[in-house]
N, C-alpha and C positions, 0 to 999 in steps of 0.2 A: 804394710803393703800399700801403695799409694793405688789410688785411683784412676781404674785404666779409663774412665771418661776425659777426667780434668785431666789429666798427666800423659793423656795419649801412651800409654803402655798397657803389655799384653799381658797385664796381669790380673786375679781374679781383683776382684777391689772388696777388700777388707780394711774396719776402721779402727782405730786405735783403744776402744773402747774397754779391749779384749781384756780378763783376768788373765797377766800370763803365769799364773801359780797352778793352774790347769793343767794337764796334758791331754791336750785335744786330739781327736781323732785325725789322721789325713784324708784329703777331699780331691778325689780325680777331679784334674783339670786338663782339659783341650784348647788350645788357643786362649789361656788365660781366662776360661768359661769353666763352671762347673759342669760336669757329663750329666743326662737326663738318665743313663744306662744304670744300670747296679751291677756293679764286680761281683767275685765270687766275696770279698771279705765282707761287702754289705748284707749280704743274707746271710753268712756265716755270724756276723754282728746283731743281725734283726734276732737271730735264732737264740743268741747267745742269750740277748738282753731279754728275752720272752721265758727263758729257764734262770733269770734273774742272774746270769753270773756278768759283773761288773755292771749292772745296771745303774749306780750311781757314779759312775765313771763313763760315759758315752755319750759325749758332747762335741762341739765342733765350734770352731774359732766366731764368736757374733761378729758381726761386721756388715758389709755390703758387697753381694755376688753378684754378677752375670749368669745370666741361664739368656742359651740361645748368642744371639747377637742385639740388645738391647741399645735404643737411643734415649735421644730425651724425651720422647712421646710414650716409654714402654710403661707398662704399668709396674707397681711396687708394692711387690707384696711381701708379710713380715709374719715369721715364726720363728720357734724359740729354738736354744745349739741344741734341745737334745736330737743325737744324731738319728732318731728313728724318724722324730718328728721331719726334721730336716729330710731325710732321706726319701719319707713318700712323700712328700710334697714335690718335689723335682722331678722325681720319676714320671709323676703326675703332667710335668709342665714341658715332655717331649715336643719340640715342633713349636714353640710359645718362644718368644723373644721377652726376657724379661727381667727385675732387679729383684733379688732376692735380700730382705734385710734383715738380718738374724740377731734376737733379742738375744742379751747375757740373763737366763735362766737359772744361771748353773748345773745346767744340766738336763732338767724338767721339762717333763714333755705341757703342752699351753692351755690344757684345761687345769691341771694339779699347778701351774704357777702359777696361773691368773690368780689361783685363790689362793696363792700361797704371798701374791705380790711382785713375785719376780717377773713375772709376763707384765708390765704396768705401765702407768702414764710415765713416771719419771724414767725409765728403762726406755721408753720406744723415743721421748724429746730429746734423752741423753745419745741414742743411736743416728738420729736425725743431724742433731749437729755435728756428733763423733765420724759421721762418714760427709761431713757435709752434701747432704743428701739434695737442698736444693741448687747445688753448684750443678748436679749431675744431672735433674730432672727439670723440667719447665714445670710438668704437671704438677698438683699440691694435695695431692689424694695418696694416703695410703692404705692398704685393705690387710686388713687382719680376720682370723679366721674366728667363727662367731663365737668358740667354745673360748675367746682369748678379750670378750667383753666385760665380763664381770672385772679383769682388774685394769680396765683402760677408759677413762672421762675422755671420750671425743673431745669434749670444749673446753680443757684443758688443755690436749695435744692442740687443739687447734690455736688456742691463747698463745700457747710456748715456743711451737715451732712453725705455724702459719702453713700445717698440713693441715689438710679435713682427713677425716676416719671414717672408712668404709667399710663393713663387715661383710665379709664373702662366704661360701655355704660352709656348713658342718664338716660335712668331708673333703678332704682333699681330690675326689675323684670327677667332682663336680666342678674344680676351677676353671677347665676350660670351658667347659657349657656357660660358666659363670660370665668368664671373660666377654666371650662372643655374644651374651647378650647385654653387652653394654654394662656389664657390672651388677645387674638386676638377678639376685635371686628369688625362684620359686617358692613354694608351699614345701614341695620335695627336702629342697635345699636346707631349707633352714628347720626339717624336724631332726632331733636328737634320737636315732635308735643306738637301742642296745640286745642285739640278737642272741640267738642263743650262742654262736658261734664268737661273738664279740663278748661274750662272758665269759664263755670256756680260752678263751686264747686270753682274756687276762689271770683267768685263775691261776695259771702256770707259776706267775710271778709269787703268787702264796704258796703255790706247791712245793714249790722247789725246795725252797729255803725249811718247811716244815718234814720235808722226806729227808733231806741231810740230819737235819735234829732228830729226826724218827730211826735213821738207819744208826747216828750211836746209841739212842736206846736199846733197839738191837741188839746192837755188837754187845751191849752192855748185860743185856738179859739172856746172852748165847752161852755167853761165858760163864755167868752164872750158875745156868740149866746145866752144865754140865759139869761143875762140882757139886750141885745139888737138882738134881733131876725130878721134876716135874712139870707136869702136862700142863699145870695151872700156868706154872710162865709162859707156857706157849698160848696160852688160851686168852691171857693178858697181851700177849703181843699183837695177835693177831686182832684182837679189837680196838688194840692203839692205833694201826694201819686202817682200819675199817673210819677210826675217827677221823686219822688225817685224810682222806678220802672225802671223807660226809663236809667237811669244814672247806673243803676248798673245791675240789672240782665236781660233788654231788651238788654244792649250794648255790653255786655258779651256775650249772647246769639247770637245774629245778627252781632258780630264783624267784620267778613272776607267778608261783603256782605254790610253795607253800605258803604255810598261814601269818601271821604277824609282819609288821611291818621292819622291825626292827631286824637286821642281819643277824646278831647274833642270836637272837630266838629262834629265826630261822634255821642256820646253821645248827645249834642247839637242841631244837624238835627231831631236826632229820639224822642228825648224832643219837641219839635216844633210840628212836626209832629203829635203826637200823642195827646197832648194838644188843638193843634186846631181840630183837630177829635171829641175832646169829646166834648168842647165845641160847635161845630157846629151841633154833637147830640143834646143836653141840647134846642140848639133852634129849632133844628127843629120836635123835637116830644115833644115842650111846655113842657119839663119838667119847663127850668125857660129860659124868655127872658133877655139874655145877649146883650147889646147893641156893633156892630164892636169894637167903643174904645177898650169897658173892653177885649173885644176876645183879641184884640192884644196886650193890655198890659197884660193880663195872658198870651199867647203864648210867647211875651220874656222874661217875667218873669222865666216862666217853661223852657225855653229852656236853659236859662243862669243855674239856679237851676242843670240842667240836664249836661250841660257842666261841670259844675263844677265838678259833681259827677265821671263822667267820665273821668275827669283829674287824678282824686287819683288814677284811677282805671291802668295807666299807669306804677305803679311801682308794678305790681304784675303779667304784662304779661311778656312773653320771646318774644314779639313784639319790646321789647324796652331795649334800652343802659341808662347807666346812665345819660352822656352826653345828650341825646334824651330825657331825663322825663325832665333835667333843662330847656333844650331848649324849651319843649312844657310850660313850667310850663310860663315861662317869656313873651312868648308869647301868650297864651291863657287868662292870665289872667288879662291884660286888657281889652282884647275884655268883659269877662264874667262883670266886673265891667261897662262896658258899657251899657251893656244889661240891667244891672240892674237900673241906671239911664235914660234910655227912656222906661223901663215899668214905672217907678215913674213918670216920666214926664206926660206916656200916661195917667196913672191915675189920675191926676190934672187935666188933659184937661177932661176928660171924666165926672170927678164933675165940674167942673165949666160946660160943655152943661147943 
């Protein structure tokens, strides 16, 4: 799509930069403008990709947009196709005259690329001249959003393509206060929360995908029980569900308050924890007598279960560095394969009493 500046047409202005091995999302446009609005398909999409279905597939063509009706004075600001990223940020930019320049990610929403490299110096110099960005702009400033720092050298961008780099706030809700104060962010601005709310609405993304694994266990242990009938496989199931629970949206929740630093111990503790709770209900109000053995080999069972869960859960907080997810990953997961050979053991011993 040519450039509705240089080329005087009424089209969004996208750069030829694009992967087109992609299939990118479609992008309302008004007068060759992207819309500020969100359709029904974008919160049906937000929704979708928050219960993780097609989540690696939810991008949008990188290039150079209009938002509003922008000149050569409007400012330029730059985030990555994935389309959520993409989508509040515009929502955001109601009423704002401006250029949108949207990195080839693949995908990724710009704190998970920055460290991943896809958000980068060479990515944002390669978009610059792929939309020939200063034919469109006088200005020589582009503002990127600060969680999209780690993988961009200003003085590189500046060396390559003769823009300066400007970092605008954390949130997308703050760009226009941003704007209007001449580009200067506050103290507010530039701190990193992670609320409880902003934990629980990423845990989904783990949820999701470990309840589908969970419901063919299920299916698996239904069918079972009913060629061979016992309360025990119910009793096992119902603590697998208790795990995937503790691993994702209890750990999420409880994050900043239990103990240890490391996700999956945390995850891990509160899997334990809660596991033997239930089960020590189970025996004490004779729903079913579970004998110590089986308690303790279900308790590490579900706790490892739970560790585990809570490990993935580490590359979706701003708790953690890339370095830090390897670190935990290599370290926690022997312990978690440990676990799971002295519940097996405990259970051997526990049929042979």
């Amino acid at each position: 799509m040519e450039c509705a500046e240089t080329k005087n047409t009424d089209k969004a202005c996208c750069g030829p930069a694009a992967n087109e091995n992609i299939k990118y999302k479609p992008i309302a446009l008004i007068g060759g403008r992207i819309t500020t609005d969100w359709r029904l398909s974008d919160y049906i999409g937000a929704i979708a990709v928050r219960l993780n279905i097609n989540r690696m597939d939810y991008a949008v063509k990188p290039g150079l947009y209009r938002v509003g009706n922008p000149g050569k004075n409007s400012p330029v600001l730059v985030s990555a196709n994935y389309k959520l990223s993409f989508d509040v940020l515009r929502r955001e930019l109601a009423g704002v005259d401006a250029w949108l320049l949207v990195l080839d990610t693949k995908g990724v929403n710009v704190w998970c690329a920055a460290g991943k490299g896809t958000f980068g110096t060479a990515e944002l110099v390669k978009q610059i001249a792929g939309t020939k960005l200063a034919e469109v702009v006088t200005s020589r400033t582009v503002i990127l959003p600060q969680l999209g720092a780690p993988g961009v050298s200003a003085q590189m961008v500046s060396a390559f393509s003769g823009f300066s780099v400007k970092y605008g706030p954390v949130r997308a809700s703050d760009i226009k206060k941003y704007l209007s104060a001449g580009m200067k962010a506050d103290a507010a601005m530039r701190r990193v929360t992670f609320g409880a709310w902003d934990r629980v609405a990423v845990s989904w993304t783990e949820l999701v995908p470990a309840a589908w694994k969970g419901l063919i266990i299920t299916i698996g242990l239904i069918i079972i029980n009913i060629f061979f009938p016992s309360r025990i496989l119910l009793i096992i199931l119902a603590t697998f569900w208790v795990a995937i629970l503790s691993g994702t949206l209890f750990t999420a929740l409880l994050l900043p308050y239990l103990p240890f630093k490391a996700f999956s111990a945390k995850g891990g503790i509160l899997g334990g924890i809660v596991t033997a709770g239930f089960l020590t209900a189970c025996n004490r109000y004779s729903l079913l007598y579970i004998p110590p053995v089986s308690v303790a080999a279900l308790t590490i069972l579900m706790t490892a279960v739970s560790a585990f869960l809570a490990l993935n859960y580490t590359g979706c907080s701003t708790y953690t560095s890339p370095s830090g997810v390897k670190k935990e990953i290599r370290l926690a997961m022997p312990v978690i394969i440990s676990l799971v050979v002295i519940a097996g053991v405990l259970t051997y011993i526990g049929r042979m009493i």
